[in-house]
TORPA-4810 file (N, C-alpha, C, O; in nm, 3 decimals):
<nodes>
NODE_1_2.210_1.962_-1.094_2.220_1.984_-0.951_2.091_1.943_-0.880_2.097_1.869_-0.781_X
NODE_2_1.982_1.986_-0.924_1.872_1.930_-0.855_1.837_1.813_-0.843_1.751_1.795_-0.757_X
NODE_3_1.882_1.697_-0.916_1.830_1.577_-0.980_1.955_1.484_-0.836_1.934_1.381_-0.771_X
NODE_4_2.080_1.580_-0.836_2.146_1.506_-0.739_2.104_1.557_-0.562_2.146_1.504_-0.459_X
NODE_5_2.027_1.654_-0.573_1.970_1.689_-0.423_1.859_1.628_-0.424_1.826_1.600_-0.309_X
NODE_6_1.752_1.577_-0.533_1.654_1.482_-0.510_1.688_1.354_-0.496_1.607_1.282_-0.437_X
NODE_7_1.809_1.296_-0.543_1.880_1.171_-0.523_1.935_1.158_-0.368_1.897_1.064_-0.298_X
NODE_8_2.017_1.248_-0.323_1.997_1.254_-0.157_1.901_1.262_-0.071_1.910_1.218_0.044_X
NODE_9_1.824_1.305_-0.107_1.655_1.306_-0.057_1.577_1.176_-0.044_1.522_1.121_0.052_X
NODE_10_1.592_1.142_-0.188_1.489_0.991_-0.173_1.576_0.845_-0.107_1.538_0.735_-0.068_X
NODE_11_1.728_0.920_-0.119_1.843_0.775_-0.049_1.788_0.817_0.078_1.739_0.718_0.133_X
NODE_12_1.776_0.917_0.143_1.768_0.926_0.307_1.648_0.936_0.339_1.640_0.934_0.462_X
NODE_13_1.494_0.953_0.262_1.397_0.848_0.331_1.401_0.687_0.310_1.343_0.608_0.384_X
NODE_14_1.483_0.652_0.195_1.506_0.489_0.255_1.540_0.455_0.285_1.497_0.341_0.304_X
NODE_15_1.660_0.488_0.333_1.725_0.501_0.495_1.672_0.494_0.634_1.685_0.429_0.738_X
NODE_16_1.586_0.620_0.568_1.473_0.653_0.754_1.391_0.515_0.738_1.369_0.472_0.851_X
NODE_17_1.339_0.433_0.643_1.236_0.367_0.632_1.309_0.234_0.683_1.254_0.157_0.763_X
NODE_18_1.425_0.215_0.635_1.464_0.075_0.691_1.538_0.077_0.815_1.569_-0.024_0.878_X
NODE_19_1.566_0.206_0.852_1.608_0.215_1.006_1.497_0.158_1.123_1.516_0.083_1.219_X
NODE_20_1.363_0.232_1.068_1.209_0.227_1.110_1.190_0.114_1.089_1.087_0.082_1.148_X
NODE_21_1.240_0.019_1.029_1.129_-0.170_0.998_1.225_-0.190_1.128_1.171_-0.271_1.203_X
NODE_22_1.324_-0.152_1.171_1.405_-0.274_1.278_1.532_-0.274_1.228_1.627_-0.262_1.305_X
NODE_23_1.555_-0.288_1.067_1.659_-0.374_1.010_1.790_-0.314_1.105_1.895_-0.378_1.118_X
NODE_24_1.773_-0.226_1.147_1.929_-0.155_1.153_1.942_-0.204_1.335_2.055_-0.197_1.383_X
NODE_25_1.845_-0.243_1.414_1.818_-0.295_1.558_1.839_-0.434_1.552_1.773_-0.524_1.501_X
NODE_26_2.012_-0.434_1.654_2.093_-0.568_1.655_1.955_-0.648_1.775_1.911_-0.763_1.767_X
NODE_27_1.922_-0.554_1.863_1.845_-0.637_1.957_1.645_-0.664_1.882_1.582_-0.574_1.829_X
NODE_28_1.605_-0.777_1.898_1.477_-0.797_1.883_1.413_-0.886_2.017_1.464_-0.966_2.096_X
NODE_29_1.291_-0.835_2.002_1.187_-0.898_2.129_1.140_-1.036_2.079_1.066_-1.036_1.981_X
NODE_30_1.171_-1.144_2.132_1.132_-1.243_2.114_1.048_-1.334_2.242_1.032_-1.289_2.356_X
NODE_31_1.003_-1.454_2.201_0.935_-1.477_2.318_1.026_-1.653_2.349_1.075_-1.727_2.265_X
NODE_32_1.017_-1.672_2.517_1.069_-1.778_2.532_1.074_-1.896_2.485_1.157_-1.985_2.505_X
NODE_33_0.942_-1.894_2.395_0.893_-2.014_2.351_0.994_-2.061_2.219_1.040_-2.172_2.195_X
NODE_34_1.008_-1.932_2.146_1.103_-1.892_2.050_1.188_-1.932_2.063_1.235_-2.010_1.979_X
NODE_35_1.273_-1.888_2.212_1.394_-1.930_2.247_1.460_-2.066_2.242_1.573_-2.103_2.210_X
NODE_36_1.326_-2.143_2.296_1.346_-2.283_2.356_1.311_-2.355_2.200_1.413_-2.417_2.169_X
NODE_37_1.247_-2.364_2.134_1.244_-2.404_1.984_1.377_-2.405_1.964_1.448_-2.497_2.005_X
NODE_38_1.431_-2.279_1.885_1.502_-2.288_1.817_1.665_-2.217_1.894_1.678_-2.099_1.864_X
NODE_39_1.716_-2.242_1.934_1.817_-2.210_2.043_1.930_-2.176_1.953_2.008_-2.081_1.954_X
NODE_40_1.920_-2.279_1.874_2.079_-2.254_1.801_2.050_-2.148_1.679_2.157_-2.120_1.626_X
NODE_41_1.928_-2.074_1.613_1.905_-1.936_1.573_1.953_-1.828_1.648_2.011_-1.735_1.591_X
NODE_42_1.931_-1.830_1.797_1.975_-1.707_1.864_2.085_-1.705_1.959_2.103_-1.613_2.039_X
NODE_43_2.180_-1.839_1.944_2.285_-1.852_2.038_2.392_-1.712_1.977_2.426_-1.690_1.860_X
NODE_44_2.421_-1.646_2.079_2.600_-1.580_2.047_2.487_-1.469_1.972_2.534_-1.412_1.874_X
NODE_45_2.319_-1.425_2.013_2.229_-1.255_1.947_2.227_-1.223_2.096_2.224_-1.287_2.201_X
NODE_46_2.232_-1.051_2.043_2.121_-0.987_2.164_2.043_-0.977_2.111_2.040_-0.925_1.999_X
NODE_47_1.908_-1.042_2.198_1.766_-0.996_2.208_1.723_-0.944_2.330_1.791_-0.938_2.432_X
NODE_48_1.575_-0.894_2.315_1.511_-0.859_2.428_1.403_-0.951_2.461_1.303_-0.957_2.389_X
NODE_49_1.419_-1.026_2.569_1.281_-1.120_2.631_1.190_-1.069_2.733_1.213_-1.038_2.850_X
NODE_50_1.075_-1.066_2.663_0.987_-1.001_2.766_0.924_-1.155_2.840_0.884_-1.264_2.799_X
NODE_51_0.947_-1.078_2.991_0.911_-1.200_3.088_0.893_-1.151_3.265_0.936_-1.052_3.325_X
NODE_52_0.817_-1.258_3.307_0.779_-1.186_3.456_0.842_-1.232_3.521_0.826_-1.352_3.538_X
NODE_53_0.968_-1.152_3.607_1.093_-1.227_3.701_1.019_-1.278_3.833_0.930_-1.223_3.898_X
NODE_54_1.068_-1.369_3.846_0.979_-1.512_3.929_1.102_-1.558_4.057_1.054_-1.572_4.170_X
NODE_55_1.302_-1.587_4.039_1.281_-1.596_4.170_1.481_-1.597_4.094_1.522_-1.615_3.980_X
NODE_56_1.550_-1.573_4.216_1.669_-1.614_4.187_1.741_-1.707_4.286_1.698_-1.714_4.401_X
NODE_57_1.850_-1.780_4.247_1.878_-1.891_4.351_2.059_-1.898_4.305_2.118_-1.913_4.198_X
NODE_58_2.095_-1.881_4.421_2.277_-1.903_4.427_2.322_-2.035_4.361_2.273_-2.144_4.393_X
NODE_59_2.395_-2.024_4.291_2.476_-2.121_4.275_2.621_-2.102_4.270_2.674_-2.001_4.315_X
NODE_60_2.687_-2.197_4.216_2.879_-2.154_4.178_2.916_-2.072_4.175_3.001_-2.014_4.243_X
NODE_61_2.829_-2.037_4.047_2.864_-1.903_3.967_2.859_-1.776_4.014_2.942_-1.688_3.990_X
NODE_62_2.744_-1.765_4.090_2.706_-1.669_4.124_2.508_-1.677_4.112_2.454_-1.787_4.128_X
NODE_63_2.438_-1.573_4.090_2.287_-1.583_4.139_2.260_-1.629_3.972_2.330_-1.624_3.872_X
NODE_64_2.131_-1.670_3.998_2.056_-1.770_3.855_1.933_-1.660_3.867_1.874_-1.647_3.975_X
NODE_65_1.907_-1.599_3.776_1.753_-1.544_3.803_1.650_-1.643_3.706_1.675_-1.654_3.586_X
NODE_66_1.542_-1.708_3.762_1.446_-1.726_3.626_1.338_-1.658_3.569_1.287_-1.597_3.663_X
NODE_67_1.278_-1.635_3.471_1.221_-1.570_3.373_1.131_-1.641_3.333_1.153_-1.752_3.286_X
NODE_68_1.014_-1.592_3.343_0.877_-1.722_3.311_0.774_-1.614_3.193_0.774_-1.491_3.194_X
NODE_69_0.709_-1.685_3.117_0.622_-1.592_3.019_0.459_-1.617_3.063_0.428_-1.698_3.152_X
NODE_70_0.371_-1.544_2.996_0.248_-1.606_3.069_0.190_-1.733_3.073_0.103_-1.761_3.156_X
NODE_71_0.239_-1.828_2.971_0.194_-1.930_2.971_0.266_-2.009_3.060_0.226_-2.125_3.057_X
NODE_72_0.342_-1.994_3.125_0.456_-2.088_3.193_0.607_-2.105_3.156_0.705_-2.144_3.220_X
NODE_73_0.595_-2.075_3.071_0.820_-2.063_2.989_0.849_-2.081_3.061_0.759_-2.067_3.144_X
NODE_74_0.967_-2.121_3.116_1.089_-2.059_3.172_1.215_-2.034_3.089_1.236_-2.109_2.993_X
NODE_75_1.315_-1.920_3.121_1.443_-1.953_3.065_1.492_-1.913_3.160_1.409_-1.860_3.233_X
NODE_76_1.624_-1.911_3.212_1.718_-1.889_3.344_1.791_-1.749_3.248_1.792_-1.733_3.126_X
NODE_77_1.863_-1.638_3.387_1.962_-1.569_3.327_2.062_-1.552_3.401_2.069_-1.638_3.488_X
NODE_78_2.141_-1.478_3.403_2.264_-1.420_3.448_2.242_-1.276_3.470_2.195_-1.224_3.370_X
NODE_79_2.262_-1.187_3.579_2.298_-1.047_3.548_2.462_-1.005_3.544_2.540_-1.025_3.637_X
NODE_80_2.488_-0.957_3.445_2.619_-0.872_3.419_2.645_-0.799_3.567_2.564_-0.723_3.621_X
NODE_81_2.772_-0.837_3.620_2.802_-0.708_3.699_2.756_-0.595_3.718_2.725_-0.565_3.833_X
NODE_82_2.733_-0.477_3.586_2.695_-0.364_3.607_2.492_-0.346_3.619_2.433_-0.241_3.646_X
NODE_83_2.424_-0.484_3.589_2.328_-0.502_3.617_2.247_-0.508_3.743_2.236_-0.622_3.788_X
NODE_84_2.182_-0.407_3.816_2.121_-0.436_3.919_1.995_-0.477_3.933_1.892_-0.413_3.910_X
NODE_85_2.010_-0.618_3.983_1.869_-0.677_4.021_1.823_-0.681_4.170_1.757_-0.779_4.205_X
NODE_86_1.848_-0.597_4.249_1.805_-0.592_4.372_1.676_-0.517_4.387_1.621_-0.521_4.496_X
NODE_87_1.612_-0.434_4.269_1.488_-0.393_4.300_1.393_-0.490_4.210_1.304_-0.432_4.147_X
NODE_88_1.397_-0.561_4.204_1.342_-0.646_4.114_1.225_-0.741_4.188_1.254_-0.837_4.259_X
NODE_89_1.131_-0.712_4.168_0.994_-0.759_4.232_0.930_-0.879_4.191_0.885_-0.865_4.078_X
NODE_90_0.909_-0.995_4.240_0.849_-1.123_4.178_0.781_-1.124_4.104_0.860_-1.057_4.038_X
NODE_91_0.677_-1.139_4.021_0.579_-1.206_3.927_0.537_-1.034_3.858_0.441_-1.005_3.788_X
NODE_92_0.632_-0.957_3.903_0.634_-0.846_3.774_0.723_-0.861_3.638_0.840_-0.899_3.633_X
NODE_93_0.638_-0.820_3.527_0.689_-0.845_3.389_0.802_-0.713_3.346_0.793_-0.605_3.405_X
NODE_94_0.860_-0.725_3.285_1.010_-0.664_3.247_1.091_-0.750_3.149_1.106_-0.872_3.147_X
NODE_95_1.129_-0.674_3.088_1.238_-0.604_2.919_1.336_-0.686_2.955_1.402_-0.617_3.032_X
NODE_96_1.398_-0.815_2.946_1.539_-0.842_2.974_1.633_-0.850_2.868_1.637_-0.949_2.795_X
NODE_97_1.695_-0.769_2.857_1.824_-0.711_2.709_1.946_-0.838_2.791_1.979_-0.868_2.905_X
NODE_98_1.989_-0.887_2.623_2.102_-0.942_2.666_2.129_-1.048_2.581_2.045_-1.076_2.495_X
NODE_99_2.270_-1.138_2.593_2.321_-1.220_2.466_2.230_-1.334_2.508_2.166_-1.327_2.613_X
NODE_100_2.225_-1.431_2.432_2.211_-1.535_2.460_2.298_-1.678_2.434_2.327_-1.711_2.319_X
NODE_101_2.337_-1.762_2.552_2.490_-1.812_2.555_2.389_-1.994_2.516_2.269_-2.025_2.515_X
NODE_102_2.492_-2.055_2.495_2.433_-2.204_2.449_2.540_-2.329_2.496_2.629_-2.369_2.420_X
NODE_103_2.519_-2.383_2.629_2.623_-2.514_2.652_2.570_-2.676_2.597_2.546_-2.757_2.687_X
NODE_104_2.555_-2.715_2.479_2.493_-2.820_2.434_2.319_-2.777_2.432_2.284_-2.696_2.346_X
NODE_105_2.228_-2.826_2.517_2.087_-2.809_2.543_2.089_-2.724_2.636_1.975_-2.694_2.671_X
NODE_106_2.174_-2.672_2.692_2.147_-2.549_2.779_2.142_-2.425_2.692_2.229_-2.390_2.612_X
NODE_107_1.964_-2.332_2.734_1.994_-2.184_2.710_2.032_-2.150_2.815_2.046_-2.230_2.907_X
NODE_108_2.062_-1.989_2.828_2.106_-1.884_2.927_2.103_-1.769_2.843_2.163_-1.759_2.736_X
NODE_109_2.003_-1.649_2.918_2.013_-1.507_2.949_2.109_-1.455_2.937_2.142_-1.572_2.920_X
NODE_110_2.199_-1.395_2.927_2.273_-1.268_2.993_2.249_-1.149_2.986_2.267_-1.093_2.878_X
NODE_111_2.224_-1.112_3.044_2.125_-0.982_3.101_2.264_-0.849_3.103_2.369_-0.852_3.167_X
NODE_112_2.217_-0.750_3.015_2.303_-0.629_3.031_2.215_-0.523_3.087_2.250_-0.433_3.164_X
NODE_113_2.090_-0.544_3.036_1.917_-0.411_3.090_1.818_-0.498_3.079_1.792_-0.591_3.003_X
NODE_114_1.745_-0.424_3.219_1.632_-0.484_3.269_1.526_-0.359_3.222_1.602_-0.264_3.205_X
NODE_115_1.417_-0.322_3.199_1.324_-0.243_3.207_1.183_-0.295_3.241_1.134_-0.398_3.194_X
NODE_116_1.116_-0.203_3.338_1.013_-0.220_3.351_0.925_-0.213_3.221_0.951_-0.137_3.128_X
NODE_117_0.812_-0.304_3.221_0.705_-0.278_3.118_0.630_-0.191_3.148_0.538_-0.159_3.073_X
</nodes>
Protein backbone atom coordinates (compact mmCIF):
# COMPACT_ATOMS: atom_id res chain seq x y z
CA UNK A 1 0.00 0.00 0.00
CA UNK A 2 2.56 2.52 0.64
CA UNK A 3 4.80 1.86 -2.32
CA UNK A 4 1.41 2.55 -4.40
CA UNK A 5 0.69 6.03 -2.45
CA UNK A 6 4.41 6.89 -3.13
CA UNK A 7 3.81 5.94 -6.80
CA UNK A 8 0.88 8.55 -6.89
CA UNK A 9 2.98 11.00 -5.30
CA UNK A 10 6.03 10.98 -7.48
CA UNK A 11 3.41 10.55 -10.90
CA UNK A 12 1.82 13.93 -9.65
CA UNK A 13 4.99 15.94 -9.06
CA UNK A 14 5.80 15.01 -12.69
CA UNK A 15 2.89 16.09 -13.65
CA UNK A 16 3.16 19.44 -11.65
CA UNK A 17 6.70 19.68 -13.29
CA UNK A 18 5.68 19.34 -16.89
CA UNK A 19 2.56 21.34 -16.49
CA UNK A 20 5.25 24.11 -15.06
CA UNK A 21 7.89 23.78 -18.31
CA UNK A 22 4.77 25.02 -20.60
CA UNK A 23 4.32 21.54 -22.13
CA UNK A 24 0.67 21.38 -21.24
CA UNK A 25 0.23 25.57 -22.62
CA UNK A 26 -1.41 25.31 -26.25
CA UNK A 27 -0.54 29.19 -26.36
CA UNK A 28 3.36 30.37 -26.41
CA UNK A 29 4.94 33.97 -26.60
CA UNK A 30 6.74 34.34 -29.57
CA UNK A 31 8.27 37.22 -31.27
CA UNK A 32 7.33 38.68 -34.79
CA UNK A 33 10.47 38.08 -36.13
CA UNK A 34 9.70 34.37 -35.39
CA UNK A 35 6.59 34.76 -37.03
CA UNK A 36 7.80 36.19 -40.25
CA UNK A 37 10.78 33.48 -40.56
CA UNK A 38 9.03 30.72 -40.22
CA UNK A 39 5.16 31.17 -40.91
CA UNK A 40 4.34 27.84 -41.97
CA UNK A 41 5.60 26.44 -38.13
CA UNK A 42 2.84 28.50 -36.61
CA UNK A 43 0.08 28.68 -39.28
CA UNK A 44 -3.52 27.09 -37.91
CA UNK A 45 -1.28 27.73 -33.44
CA UNK A 46 -2.41 29.96 -30.84
CA UNK A 47 0.28 32.01 -29.70
CA UNK A 48 0.81 35.05 -27.76
CA UNK A 49 2.71 38.10 -29.59
CA UNK A 50 4.02 40.59 -27.59
CA UNK A 51 3.89 43.91 -29.55
CA UNK A 52 3.21 47.77 -29.37
CA UNK A 53 -0.29 48.48 -31.18
CA UNK A 54 0.64 51.22 -33.68
CA UNK A 55 -2.58 51.99 -35.83
CA UNK A 56 -5.72 50.32 -37.42
CA UNK A 57 -7.12 50.98 -40.93
CA UNK A 58 -10.64 49.78 -42.57
CA UNK A 59 -10.73 47.67 -45.12
CA UNK A 60 -13.41 44.94 -46.77
CA UNK A 61 -13.25 42.98 -44.14
CA UNK A 62 -13.58 44.93 -41.59
CA UNK A 63 -10.59 46.98 -39.30
CA UNK A 64 -6.72 45.69 -39.86
CA UNK A 65 -4.89 46.50 -36.62
CA UNK A 66 -0.93 46.51 -36.98
CA UNK A 67 1.47 45.23 -34.42
CA UNK A 68 5.09 46.41 -34.51
CA UNK A 69 8.00 44.94 -32.04
CA UNK A 70 10.83 47.15 -30.88
CA UNK A 71 12.94 46.76 -33.56
CA UNK A 72 10.39 47.60 -36.24
CA UNK A 73 8.30 44.08 -37.08
CA UNK A 74 5.28 44.43 -38.23
CA UNK A 75 2.52 41.75 -38.40
CA UNK A 76 -1.21 42.86 -39.13
CA UNK A 77 -4.29 41.35 -37.03
CA UNK A 78 -7.85 40.89 -36.89
CA UNK A 79 -9.97 41.35 -33.68
CA UNK A 80 -12.62 38.59 -33.07
CA UNK A 81 -16.00 40.07 -32.54
CA UNK A 82 -15.99 39.53 -28.87
CA UNK A 83 -12.57 41.44 -28.83
CA UNK A 84 -12.53 45.02 -27.83
CA UNK A 85 -10.07 47.27 -29.27
CA UNK A 86 -11.48 50.60 -28.68
CA UNK A 87 -9.34 51.32 -25.60
CA UNK A 88 -6.36 50.54 -27.20
CA UNK A 89 -3.68 53.30 -27.12
CA UNK A 90 -0.90 53.75 -29.90
CA UNK A 91 2.73 52.87 -29.40
CA UNK A 92 1.65 51.01 -26.08
CA UNK A 93 2.97 47.36 -25.81
CA UNK A 94 0.36 44.48 -25.13
CA UNK A 95 -0.20 40.48 -25.00
CA UNK A 96 -1.99 39.72 -28.36
CA UNK A 97 -3.55 35.95 -27.86
CA UNK A 98 -4.73 34.44 -30.95
CA UNK A 99 -4.54 31.84 -34.07
CA UNK A 100 -2.44 32.53 -36.58
CA UNK A 101 -4.10 32.24 -40.27
CA UNK A 102 -1.68 31.85 -43.55
CA UNK A 103 -2.99 32.97 -47.36
CA UNK A 104 0.20 31.87 -49.45
CA UNK A 105 2.93 34.72 -48.02
CA UNK A 106 0.40 36.33 -46.11
CA UNK A 107 0.58 36.19 -42.11
CA UNK A 108 -2.44 37.37 -39.98
CA UNK A 109 -3.21 37.74 -36.19
CA UNK A 110 -6.39 36.74 -34.97
CA UNK A 111 -6.77 38.18 -31.92
CA UNK A 112 -9.20 36.49 -29.22
CA UNK A 113 -7.18 38.67 -25.88
CA UNK A 114 -5.42 41.63 -25.74
CA UNK A 115 -3.56 42.36 -22.33
CA UNK A 116 -1.80 45.07 -21.16
CA UNK A 117 1.97 44.51 -20.30
Amino acid sequence: MNKSILLIVVMGFILLAVWMSGCFNENRTISIVELSHYPDKYADTNVTVKGYYVTRTEDLWGWIYTIRDGAGNVIVAELLENVDGSNLVPDTEYYWTGKIVQDKDFIKLIVSDIKAV
